[in-house]
DRENPA-3360 file (N, C-alpha, C; in nm, 2 decimals, always signed):
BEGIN
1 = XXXXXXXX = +0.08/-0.12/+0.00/+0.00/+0.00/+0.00/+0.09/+0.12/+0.00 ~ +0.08/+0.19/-0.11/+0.20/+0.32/-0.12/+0.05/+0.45/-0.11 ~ +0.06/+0.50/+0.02/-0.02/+0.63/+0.03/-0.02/+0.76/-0.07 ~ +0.13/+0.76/-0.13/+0.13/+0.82/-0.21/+0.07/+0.85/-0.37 ~ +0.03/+0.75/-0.38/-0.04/+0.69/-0.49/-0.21/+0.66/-0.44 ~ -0.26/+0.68/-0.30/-0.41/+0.63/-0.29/-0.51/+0.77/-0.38 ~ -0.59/+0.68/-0.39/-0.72/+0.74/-0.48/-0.88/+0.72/-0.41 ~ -0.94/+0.84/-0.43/-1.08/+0.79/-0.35/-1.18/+0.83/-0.45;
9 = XXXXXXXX = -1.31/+0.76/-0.41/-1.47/+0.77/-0.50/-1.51/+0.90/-0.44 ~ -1.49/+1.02/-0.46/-1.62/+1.11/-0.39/-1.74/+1.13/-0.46 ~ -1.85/+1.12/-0.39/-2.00/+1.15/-0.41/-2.08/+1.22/-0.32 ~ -2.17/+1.23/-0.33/-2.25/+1.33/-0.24/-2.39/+1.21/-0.18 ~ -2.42/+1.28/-0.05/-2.56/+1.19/+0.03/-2.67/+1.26/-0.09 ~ -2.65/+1.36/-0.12/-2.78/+1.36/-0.22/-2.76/+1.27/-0.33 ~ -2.68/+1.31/-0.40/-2.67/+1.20/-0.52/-2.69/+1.06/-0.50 ~ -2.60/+1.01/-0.36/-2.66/+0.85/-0.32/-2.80/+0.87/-0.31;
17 = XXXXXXXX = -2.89/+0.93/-0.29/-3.06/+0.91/-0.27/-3.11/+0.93/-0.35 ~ -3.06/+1.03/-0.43/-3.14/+1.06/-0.60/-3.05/+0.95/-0.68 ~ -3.02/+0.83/-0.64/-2.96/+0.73/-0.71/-2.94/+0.78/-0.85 ~ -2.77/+0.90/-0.83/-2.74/+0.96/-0.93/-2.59/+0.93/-0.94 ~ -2.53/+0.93/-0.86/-2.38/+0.83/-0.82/-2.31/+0.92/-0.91 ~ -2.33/+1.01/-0.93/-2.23/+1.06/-1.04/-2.09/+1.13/-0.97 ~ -2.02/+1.08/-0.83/-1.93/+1.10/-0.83/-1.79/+1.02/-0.93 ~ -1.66/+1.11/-0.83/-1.59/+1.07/-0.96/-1.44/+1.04/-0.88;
25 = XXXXXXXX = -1.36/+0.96/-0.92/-1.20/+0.95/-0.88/-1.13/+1.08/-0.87 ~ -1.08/+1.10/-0.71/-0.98/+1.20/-0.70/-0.83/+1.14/-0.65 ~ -0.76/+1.18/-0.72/-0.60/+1.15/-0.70/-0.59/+1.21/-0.59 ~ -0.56/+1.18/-0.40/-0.48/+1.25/-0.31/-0.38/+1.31/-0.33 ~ -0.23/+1.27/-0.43/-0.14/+1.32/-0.45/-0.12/+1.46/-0.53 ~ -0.26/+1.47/-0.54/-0.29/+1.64/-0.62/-0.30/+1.73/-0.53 ~ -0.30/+1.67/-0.40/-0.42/+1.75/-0.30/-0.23/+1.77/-0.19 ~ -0.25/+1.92/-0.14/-0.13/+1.90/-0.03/-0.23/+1.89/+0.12;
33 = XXXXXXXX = -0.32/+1.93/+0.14/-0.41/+1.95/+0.28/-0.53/+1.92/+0.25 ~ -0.63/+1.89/+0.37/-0.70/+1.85/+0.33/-0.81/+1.93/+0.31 ~ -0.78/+2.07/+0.31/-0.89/+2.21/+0.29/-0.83/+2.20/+0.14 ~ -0.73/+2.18/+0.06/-0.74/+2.18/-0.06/-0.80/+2.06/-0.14 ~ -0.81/+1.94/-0.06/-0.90/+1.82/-0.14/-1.04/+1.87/-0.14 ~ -1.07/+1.93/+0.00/-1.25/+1.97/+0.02/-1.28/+2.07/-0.06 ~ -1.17/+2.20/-0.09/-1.22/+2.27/-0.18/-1.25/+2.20/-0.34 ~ -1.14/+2.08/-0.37/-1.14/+2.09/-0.51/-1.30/+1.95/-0.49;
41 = XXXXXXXX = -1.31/+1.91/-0.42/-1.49/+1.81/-0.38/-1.58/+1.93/-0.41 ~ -1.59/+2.03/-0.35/-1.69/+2.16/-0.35/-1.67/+2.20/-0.49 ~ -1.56/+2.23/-0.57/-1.60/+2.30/-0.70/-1.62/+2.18/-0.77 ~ -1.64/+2.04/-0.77/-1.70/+1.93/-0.82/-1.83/+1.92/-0.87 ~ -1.87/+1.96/-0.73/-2.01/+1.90/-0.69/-2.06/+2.07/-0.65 ~ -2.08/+2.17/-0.75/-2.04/+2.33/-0.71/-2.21/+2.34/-0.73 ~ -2.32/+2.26/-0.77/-2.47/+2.26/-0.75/-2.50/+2.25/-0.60 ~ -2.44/+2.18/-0.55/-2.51/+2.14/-0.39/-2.44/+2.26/-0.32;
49 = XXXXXXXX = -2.54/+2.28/-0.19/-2.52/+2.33/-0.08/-2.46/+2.29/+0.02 ~ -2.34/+2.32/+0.06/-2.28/+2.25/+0.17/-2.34/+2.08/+0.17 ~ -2.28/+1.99/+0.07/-2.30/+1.87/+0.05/-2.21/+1.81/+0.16 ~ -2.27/+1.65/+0.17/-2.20/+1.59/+0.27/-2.14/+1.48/+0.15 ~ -2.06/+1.41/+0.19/-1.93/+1.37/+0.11/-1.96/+1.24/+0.19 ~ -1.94/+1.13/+0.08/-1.93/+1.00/+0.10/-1.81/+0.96/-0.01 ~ -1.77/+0.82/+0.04/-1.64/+0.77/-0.03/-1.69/+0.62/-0.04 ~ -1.73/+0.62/-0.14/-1.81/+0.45/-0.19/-1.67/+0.32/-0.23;
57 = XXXXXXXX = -1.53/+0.41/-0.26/-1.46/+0.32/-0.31/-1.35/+0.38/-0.28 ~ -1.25/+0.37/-0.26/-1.09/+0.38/-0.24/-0.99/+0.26/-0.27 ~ -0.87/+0.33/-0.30/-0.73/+0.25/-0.37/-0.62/+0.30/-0.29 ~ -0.52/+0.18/-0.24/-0.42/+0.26/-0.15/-0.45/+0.32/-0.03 ~ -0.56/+0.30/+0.04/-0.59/+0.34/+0.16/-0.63/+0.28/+0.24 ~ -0.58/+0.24/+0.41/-0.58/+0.15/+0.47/-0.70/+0.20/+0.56 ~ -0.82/+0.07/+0.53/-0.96/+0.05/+0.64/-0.95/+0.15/+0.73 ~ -0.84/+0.18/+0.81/-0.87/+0.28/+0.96/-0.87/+0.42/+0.90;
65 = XXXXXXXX = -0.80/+0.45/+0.81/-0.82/+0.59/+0.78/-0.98/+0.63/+0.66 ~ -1.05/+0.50/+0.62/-1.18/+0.57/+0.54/-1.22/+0.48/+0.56 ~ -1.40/+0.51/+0.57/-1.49/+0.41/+0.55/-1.56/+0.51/+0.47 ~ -1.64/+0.45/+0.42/-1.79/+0.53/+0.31/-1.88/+0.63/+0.36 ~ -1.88/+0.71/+0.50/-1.90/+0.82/+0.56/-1.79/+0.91/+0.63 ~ -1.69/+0.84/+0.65/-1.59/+0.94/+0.71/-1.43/+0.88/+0.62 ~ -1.36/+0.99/+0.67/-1.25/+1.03/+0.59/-1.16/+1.09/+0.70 ~ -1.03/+1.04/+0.73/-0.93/+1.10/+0.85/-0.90/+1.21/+0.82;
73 = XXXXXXXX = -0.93/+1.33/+0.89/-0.89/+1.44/+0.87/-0.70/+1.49/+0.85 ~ -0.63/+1.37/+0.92/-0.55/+1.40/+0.93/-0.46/+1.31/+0.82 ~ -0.51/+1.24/+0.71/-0.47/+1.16/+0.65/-0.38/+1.22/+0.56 ~ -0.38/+1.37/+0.48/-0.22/+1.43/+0.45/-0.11/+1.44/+0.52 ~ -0.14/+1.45/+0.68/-0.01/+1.44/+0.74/+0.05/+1.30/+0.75 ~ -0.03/+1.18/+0.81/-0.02/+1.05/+0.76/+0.09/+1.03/+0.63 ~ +0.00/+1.08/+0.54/+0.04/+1.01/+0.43/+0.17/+1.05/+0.44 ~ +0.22/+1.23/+0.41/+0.36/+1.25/+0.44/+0.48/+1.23/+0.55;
81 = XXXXXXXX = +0.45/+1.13/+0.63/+0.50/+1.11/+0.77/+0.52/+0.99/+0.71 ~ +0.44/+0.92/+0.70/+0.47/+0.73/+0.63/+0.56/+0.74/+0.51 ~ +0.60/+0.86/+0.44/+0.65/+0.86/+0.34/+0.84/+0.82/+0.36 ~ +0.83/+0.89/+0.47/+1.00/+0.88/+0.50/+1.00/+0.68/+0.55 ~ +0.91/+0.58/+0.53/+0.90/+0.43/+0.53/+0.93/+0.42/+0.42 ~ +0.98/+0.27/+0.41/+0.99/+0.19/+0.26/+0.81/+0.14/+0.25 ~ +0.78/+0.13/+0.13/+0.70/+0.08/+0.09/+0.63/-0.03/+0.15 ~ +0.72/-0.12/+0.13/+0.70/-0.25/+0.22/+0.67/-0.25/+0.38;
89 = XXXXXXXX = +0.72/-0.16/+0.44/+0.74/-0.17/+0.53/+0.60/-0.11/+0.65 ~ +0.48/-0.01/+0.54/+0.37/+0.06/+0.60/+0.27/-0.06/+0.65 ~ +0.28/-0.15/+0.59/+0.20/-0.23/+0.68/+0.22/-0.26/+0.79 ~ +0.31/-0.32/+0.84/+0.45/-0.35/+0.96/+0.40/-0.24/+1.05 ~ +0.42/-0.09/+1.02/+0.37/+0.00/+1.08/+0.23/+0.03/+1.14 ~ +0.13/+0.01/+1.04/+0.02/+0.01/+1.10/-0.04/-0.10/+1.21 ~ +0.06/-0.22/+1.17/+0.02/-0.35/+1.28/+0.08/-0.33/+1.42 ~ +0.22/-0.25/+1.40/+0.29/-0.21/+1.54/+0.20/-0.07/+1.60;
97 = XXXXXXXX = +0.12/+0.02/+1.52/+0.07/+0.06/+1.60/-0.06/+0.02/+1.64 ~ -0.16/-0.08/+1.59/-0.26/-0.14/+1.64/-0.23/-0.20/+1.78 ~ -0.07/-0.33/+1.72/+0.01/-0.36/+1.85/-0.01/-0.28/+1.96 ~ +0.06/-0.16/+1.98/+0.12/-0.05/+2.08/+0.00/+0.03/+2.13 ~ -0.13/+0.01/+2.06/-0.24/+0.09/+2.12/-0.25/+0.23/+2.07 ~ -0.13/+0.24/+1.97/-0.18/+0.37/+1.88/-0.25/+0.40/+1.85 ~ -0.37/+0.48/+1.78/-0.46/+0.52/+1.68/-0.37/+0.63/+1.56 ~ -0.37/+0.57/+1.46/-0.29/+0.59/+1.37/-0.37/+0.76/+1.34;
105 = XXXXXXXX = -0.51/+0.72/+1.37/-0.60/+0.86/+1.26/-0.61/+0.97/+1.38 ~ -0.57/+0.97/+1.49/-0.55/+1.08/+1.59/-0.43/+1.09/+1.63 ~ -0.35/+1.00/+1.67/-0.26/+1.08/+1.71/-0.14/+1.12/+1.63 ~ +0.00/+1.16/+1.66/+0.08/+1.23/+1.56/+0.14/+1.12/+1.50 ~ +0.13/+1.16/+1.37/+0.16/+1.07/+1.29/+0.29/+1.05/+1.29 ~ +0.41/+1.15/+1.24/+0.52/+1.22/+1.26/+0.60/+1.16/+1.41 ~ +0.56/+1.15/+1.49/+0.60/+1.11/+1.61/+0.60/+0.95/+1.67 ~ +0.48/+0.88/+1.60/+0.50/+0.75/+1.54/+0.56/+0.72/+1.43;
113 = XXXXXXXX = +0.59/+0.76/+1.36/+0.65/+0.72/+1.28/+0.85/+0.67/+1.32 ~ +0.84/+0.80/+1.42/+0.99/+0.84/+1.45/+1.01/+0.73/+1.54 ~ +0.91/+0.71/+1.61/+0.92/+0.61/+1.78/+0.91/+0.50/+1.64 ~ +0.83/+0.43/+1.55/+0.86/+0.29/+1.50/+1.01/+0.25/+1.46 ~ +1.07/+0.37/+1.36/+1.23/+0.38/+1.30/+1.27/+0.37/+1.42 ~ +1.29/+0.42/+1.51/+1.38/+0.41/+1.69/+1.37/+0.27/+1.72 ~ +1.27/+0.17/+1.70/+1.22/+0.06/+1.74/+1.29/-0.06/+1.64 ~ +1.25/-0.01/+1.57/+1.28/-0.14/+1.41/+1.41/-0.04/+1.33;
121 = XXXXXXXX = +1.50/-0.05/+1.39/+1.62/-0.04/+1.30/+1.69/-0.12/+1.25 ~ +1.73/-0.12/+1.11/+1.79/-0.24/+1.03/+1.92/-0.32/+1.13 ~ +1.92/-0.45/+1.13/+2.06/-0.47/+1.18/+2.18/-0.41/+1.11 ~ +2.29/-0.40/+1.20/+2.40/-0.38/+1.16/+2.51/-0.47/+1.10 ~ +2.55/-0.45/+0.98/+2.65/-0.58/+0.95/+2.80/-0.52/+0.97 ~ +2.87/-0.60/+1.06/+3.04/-0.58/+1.07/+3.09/-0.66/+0.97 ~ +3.25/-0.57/+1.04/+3.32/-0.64/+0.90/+3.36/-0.76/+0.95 ~ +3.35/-0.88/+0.84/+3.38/-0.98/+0.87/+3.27/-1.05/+0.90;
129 = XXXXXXXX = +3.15/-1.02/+0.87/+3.01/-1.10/+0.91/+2.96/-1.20/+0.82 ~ +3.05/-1.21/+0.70/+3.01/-1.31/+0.60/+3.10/-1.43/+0.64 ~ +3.06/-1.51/+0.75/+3.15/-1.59/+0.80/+3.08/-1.74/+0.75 ~ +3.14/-1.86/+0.74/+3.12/-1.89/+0.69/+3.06/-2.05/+0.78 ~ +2.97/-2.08/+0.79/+2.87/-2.24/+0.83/+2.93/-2.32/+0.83 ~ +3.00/-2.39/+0.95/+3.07/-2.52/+0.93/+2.97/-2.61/+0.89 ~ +3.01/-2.75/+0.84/+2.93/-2.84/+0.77/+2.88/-2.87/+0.92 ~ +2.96/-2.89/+1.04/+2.93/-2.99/+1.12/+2.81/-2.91/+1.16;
137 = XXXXXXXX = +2.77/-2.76/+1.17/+2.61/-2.68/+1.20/+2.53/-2.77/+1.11 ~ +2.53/-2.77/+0.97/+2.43/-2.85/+0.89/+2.40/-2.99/+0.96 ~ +2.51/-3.05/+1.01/+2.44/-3.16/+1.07/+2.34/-3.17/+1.21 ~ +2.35/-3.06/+1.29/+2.28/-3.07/+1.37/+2.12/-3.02/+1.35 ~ +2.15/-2.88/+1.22/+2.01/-2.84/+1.16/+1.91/-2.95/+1.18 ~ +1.94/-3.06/+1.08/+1.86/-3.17/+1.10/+1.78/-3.23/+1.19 ~ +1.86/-3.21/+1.33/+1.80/-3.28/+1.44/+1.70/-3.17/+1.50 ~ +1.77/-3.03/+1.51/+1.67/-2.94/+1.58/+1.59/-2.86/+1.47;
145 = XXXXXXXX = +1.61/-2.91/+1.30/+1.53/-2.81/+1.24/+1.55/-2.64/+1.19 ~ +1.64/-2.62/+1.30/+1.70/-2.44/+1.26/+1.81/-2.44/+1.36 ~ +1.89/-2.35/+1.33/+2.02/-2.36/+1.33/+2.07/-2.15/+1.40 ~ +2.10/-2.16/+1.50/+2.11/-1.99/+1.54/+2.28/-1.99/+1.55 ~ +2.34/-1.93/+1.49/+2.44/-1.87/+1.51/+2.50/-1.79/+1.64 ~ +2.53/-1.84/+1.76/+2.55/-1.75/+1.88/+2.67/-1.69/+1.88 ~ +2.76/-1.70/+1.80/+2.89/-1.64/+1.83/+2.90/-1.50/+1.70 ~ +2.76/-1.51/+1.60/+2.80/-1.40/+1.54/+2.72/-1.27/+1.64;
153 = XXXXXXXX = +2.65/-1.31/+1.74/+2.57/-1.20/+1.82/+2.62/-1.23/+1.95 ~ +2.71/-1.26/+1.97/+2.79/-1.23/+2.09/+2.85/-1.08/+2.14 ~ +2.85/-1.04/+2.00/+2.96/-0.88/+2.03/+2.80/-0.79/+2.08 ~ +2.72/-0.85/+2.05/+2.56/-0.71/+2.09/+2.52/-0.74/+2.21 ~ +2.55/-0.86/+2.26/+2.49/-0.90/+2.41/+2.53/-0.90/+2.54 ~ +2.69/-0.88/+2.52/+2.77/-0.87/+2.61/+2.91/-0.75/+2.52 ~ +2.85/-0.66/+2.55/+2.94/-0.54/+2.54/+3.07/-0.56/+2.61 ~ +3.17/-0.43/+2.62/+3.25/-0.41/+2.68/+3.23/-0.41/+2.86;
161 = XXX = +3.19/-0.32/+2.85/+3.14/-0.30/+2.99/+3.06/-0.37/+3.06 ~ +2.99/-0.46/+3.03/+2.94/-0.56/+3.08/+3.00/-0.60/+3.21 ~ +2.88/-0.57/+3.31/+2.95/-0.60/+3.49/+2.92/-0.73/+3.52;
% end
């Protein structure tokens, strides 16, 4: 799911009743805020009076920030806060904060984001880490199935200073 790229259905509660559906696909990445997505909905739909806004369909947007009556107000900062993630990696994000008791659509996005990077940093490779499996590890794989390496994570667990 790349936020950068999500798309939504906007329509109006009248048009849903006068089963006229004639909303239409708006690109978010056109939009920087989300008083600029509402204005460019209002000059859309520029017959209605203060219309209410429903979203029948979306692309690239994850269940907590839209359902078909509401829409996260804060979902431009979202989106650009998740941006500094890899691709891959926004789902990961939204499950650590369902995990952690987050609410992705209230609280700062920007500041979860920074607490998940602080949390999930890539490991570090030293020099000399491409060391090499004695055969005799392959033989015991077999008995227990997987096989841990404790002498390449020796130097993380017992530092220098270690009392």
């Amino acid at each position: 799911m790349n936020l950068s790229e999500a798309e939504v259905v906007v329509t109006t509660q009248r048009e849903i009743e006068n089963n006229t559906h004639q909303g239409d696909w708006f690109r978010l990445s056109n939009y920087g805020d989300m008083e600029e997505f509402y204005n460019a909905c209002c000059s859309y739909f520029f017959n209605e009076d203060n219309p209410t806004f429903r979203y029948p369909a979306w692309e690239n947007i994850h269940d907590i920030l839209i359902n078909e009556k509401w829409f996260c107000p804060n979902f431009f900062e979202i989106r650009d806060a998740v941006d500094q993630l890899e691709e891959s990696e926004i789902e990961y994000f939204i499950s650590w904060c369902n995990y952690n008791g987050h609410n992705i659509a209230t609280d700062d996005p920007y500041l979860l984001v920074a607490n998940y990077q602080e949390n999930h940093i890539p490991y570090p490779l030293f020099e000399g880490d491409e060391s090499e499996i004695s055969d005799e590890a392959y033989l015991y794989q077999n008995m227990t199935n997987s096989y841990y390496d404790t002498d390449r994570y020796a130097t993380e667990i017992f530092g220098e200073n270690y009392d």
